[in-house]
C-alpha positions, -999 to +999 in steps of 0.1 A: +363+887+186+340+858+183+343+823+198+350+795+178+331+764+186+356+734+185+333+701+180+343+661+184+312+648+163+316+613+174+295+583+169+285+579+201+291+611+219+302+647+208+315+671+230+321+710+224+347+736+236+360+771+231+392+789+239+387+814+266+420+832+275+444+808+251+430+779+271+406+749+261+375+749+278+351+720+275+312+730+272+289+716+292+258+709+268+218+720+284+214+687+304+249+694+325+270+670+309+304+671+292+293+650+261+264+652+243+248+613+227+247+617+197+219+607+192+188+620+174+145+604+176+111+618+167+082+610+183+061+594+152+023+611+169+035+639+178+066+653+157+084+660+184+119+657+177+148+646+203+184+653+204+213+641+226+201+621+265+164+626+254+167+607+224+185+583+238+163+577+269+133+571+245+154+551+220+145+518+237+107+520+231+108+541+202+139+523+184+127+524+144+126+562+151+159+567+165+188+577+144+222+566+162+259+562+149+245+585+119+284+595+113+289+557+100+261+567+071+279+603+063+292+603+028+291+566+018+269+546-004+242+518-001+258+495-016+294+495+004+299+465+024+304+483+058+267+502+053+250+464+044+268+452+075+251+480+096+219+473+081+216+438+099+222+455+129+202+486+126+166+490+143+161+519+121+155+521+082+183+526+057+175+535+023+192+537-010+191+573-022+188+572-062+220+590-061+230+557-040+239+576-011+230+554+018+200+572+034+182+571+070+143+570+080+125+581+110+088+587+117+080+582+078+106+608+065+135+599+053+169+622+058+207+621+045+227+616+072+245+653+072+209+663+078+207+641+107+242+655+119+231+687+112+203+683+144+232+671+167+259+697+155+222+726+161+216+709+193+254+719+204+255+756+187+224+763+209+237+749+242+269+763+232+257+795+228+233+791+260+268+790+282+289+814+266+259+839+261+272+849+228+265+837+191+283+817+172+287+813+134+318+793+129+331+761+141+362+733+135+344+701+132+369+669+141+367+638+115+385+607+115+419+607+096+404+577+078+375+597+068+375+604+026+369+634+006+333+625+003+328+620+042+347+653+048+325+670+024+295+657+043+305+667+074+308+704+061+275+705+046+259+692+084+281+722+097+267+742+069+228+732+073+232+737+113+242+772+104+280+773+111+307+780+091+329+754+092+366+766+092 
């Protein structure tokens, strides 16, 4: 029977597990660690993109291109008061999708934040899948009880894009 890949997509940090033997096991992602930043940065000269501690080591000289607390963005629009108050805060750019959906930008392209999820929820398939040494296609992805249909329904699709079924 396959595993299913539990995932806590946090803000900050996400962190993965699987039952093995009717027990919880955390995952320890590629770098050794039990929690993964979530956190996501392209190198703007080269392309290269960064997911998790390598994006956020480079995030300090190479803030306008790093995507962090990309779960605030998921589902909501430009215009709601909570997105203009990230804005003042935000090294990066945030753009008004002309659907109105509230948008990010790194290294000249701009992304939808499930998109940007979607690299974070990749980067922990892989490692995932790394440990266990087996695929995996499905997945339970944690959102806040506060989160809306909309939010919920953008979670599913970063699931979705990162190649899991989201159960």
């Amino acid at each position: 029977m396959p595993k299913v890949l539990g995932i806590d997509l946090g803000t900050t940090n996400s962190c993965m597990a699987v039952i093995e033997a009717g027990e919880p096991r955390v995952l320890e992602n590629a770098e050794g660690g039990r929690t993964t930043p979530s956190i996501v940065g392209t190198n703007p000269k080269t392309n290269e993109r960064y997911v998790g501690l390598t994006a956020k080591r480079q995030a300090v000289t190479n803030s306008e291109n790093t995507i962090y607390s990309v779960k605030r963005f998921m589902g909501r629009k430009h215009g709601e008061e909570s997105i203009q108050q990230s804005l003042k805060l935000s090294p990066f750019k945030v753009s008004k999708h002309k659907n109105g959906d509230a948008h990010v930008e790194m290294a000249d392209k701009t992304y939808a934040p499930p998109e940007i999820a979607a690299m974070i929820l990749q980067k922990l398939k892989q490692d995932a899948e790394a440990k266990i040494g087996e695929p995996i296609s499905q997945a339970v992805i944690t959102v806040p009880a506060y989160f809306n249909d909309s939010q919920r329904n953008a979670t599913k699709d970063a699931g979705r894009i990162a190649g899991l079924e989201v159960l």
